[in-house]
Structures are given as structure tokens and as C-alpha cells.
DRENKOLBA-543550 format. One line per 5 residues: their letters; for each residue x, y, z of C-alpha. Coordinates in Angstrom, 3 decimals. Last residue first. Layout:
BEGIN
A> X/Y/Z; ...;
! end
This chain:
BEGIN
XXXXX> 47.651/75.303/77.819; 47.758/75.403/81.613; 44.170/74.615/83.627; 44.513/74.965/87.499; 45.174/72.584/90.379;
XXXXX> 48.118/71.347/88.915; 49.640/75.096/89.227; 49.811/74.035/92.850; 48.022/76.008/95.656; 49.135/78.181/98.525;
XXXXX> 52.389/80.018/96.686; 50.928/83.724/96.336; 50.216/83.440/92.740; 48.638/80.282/93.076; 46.233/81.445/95.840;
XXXXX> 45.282/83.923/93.565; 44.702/82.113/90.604; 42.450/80.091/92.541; 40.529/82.588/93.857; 39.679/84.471/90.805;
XXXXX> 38.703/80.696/89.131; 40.783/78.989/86.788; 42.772/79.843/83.922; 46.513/79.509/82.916; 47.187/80.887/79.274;
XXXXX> 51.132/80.641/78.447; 52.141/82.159/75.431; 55.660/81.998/73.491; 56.611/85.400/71.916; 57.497/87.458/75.442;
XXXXX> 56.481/91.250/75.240; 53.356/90.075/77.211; 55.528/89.663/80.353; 52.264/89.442/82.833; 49.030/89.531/81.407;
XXXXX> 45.985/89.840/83.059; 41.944/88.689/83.002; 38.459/89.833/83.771; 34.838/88.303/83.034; 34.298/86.505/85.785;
XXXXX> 34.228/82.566/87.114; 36.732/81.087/84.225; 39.480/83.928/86.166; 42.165/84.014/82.937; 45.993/84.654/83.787;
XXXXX> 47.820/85.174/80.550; 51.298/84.632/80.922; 53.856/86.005/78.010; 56.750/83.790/78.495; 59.170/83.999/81.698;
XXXXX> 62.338/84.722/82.781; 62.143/86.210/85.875; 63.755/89.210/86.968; 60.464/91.289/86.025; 58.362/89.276/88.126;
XXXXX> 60.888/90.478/91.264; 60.019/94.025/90.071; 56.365/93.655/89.310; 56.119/91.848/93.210; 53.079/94.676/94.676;
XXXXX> 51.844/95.279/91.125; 51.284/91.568/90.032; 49.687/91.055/93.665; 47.738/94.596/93.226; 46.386/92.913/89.338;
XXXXX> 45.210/89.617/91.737; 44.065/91.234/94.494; 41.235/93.137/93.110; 39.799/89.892/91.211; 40.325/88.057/94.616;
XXXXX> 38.894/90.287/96.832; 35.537/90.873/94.368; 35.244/86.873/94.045; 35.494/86.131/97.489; 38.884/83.856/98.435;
XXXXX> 37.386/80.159/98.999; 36.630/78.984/101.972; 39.348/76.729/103.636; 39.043/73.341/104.794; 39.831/72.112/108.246;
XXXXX> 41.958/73.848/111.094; 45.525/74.623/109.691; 43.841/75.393/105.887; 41.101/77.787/107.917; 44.480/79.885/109.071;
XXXXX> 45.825/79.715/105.673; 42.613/80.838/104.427; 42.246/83.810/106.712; 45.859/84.585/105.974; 45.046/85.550/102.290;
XXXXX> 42.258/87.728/103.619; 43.871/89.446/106.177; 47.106/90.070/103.992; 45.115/90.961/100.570; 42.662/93.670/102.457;
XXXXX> 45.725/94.948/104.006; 47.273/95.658/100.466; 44.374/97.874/99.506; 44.609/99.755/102.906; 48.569/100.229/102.042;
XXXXX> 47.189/101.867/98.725; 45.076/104.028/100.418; 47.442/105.457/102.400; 49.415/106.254/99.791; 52.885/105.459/98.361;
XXXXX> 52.258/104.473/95.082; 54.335/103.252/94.451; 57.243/101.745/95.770; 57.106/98.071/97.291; 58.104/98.335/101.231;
XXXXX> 55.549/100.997/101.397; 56.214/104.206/103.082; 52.861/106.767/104.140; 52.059/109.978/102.044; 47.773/111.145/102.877;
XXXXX> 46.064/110.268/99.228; 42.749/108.590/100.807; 42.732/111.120/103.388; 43.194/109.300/107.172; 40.484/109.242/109.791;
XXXXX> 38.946/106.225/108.371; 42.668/104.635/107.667; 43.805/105.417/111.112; 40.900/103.902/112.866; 40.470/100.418/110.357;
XXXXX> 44.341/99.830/111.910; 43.625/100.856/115.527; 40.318/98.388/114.556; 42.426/95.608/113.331; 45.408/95.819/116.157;
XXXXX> 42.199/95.777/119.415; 40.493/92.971/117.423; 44.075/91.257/117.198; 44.584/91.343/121.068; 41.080/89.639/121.999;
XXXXX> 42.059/87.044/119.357; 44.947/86.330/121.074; 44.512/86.150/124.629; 44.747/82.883/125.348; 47.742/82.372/122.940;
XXXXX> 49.630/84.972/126.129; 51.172/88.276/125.293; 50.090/89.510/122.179; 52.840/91.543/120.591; 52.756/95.635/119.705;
XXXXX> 55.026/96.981/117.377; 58.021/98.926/118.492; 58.881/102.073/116.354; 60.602/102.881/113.574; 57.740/103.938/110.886;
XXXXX> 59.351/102.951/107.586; 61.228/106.179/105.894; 60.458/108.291/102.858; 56.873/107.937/102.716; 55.436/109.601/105.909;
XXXXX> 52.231/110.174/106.822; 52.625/109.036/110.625; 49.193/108.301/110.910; 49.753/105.596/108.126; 52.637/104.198/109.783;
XXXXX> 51.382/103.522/113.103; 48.093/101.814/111.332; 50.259/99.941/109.274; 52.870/98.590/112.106; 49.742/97.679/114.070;
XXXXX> 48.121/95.313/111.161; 51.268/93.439/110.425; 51.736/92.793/114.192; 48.418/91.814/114.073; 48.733/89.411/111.137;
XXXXX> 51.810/88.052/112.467; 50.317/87.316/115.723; 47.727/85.521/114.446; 50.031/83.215/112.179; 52.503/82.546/115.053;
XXXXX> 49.405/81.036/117.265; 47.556/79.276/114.430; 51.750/77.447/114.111; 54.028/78.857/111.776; 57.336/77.554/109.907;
XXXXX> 55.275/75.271/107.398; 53.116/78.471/105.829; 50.507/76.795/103.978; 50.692/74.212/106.423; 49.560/76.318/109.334;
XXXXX> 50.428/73.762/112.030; 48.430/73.603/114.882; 49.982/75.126/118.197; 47.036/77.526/118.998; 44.488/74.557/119.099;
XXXXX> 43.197/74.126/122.395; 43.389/77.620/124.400; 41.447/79.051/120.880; 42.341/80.269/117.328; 39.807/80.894/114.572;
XXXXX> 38.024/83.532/116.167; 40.392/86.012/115.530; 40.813/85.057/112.010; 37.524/85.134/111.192; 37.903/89.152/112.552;
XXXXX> 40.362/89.517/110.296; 38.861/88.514/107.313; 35.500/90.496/108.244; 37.543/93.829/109.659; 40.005/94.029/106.686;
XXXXX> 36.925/93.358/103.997; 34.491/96.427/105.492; 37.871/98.602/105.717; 38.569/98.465/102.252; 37.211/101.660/101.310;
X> 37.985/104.990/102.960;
! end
């Protein structure tokens, strides 16, 4: 299936991000989590998914217990083994096969792979944030995760009152619209990555060009 190559390279930078002397930095991107919490949550994140896609299910979450590292020292070790269970059950797993999603549909396997790609990568720049300066998003990630972000959140978008937004990415040819019933237009443009970043909270909209 695709999306595996991106899961395993932003996850495993994440992995070798955090070490014996700097688990406790502060992720500021997300205030409440240290390197330590961020890891975790990512591999937690990633076992859940790979339980629930070999469950094939798409009525009901998968109820089990998901795995926790047990020491900061051992980590990284422990989210390789939760990214390739994950990468495991979405190779051996038809792109189509039923699993739940927390935001509708669809309700595929492949779409939960889609949506991994966006939480390993979008965590391996908070986690580069806590230790330095980030790398950007990748163009192809970005421009992908941009139209699933607007997907993934459509109905808490659709509670907000807001003009017609049209997101432009000034390093590709592509663009969106969100709420382009609205009469007053918005145009915010910047790179793929930017816009991105925006979208999920991690940079300021002053960081972008508004007209």
C-alpha cells in the first residue's frame, strides 16, 4: 500500500531524535509535552492503528490496551517496533479492508495510512522544534496533507464562521478553498508547508501572506 515509505522516514527521525539527555525538553509546539511524551504519543498512535486495521472493523474503535514504552532510554527502540507493526498491517492489509476512524469517511484502511503519514510527519517537526530548527514539511506530504487536513476537521470547519478562504502553496501549482459559498474572500498563500503547519496550529498566520 502507499504511504508506508513516508510513515517509516518521519518516524524513524523521530526515533532518533530523543536520547538519555534530552527526553524532558519541551516540545513547544505542543506546551503540555516533553521529547519523551511526544514519542510516546506517536507510538501509541501508531499501535492503536495497526491493531485496528487488522481488526477490519468500522463500526467500533479497537478496545484494547495499547502498548507504552517503559523507560525514556528505551524509546526509540520501542517506537521502531510500533512503526513497523503499523507499516506490517497496512502491507498485508487491502487498500479498501473496513477499519473505524474517529472522522467518518471513508473508513478504509487506506485512508487511516494517509492520516499516519500526516501524524509522523507533523510530529517530526514538533519534535525538531524542541531540539533546534525544524525542516520543512516535503512538498508531496504537505500538498497531500493539506486537502486530508480540510477533510479530516470539514465538520468542525463547517461550525465556523468564516469567508471563502483560498489557501494558495506559492512553491506548486495547487490550491483549496474552504467555505467558498461565503461572498467576502480571503486568499492566504505561502509555501505547502507553511500552510500546513498553519492549519494544524504550529505557525502564525503572520508568517504567511493574507490579502
Amino acid at each position: 500500500m502507499i504511504y508506508v515509505d513516508e510513515i517509516a522516514r518521519s518516524s524513524e527521525r523521530i526515533a532518533g531524535l530523543i536520547t538519555k539527555d534530552n527526553f524532558t525538553s519541551q516540545v513547544p509546539s505542543c506546551p503540555e509535552w516533553t521529547l519523551f511524551d511526544l514519542v510516546s504519543h506517536i507510538g501509541e498512535v501508531q499501535n492503536f492503528w495497526s491493531h485496528s486495521i487488522l481488526e477490519a472493523i468500522a463500526d467500533v474503535p479497537w478496545p484494547g490496551e495499547v502498548s507504552k514504552p517503559d523507560s525514556p532510554g528505551n524509546a526509540g527502540k520501542w517506537l521502531r517496533v510500533q512503526t513497523q507493526s503499523l507499516i506490517d498491517a497496512i502491507n498485508s492489509t487491502a487498500v479498501t479492508s473496513p477499519c473505524w476512524t474517529w472522522w467518518g469517511d471513508p473508513q478504509t484502511a487506506s485512508a487511516v495510512a494517509r492520516h499516519q503519514v500526516q501524524e509522523a510527519e507533523l510530529h517530526r517537526w514538533d519534535g525538531e522544534l524542541a531540539l533546534g530548527t525544524p525542516n520543512s514539511l516535503p512538498l508531496h506530504v504537505a500538498t497531500d496533507g493539506i486537502p486530508e487536513f480540510l477533510h479530516v476537521h470539514r465538520f468542525s470547519i463547517q461550525k465556523l464562521e468564516l469567508p471563502h478562504i483560498h489557501l494558495v502553496a506559492s512553491d506548486s501549482d495547487a490550491d483549496w478553498h474552504v467555505n467558498d459559498a461565503a461572498s467576502e474572500t480571503v486568499a492566504i498563500s505561502g509555501t505547502a508547508s507553511d500552510l500546513l503547519l498553519f492549519l494544524s496550529g504550529r505557525l502564525p498566520v503572520d508568517k504567511l501572506r493574507v490579502t
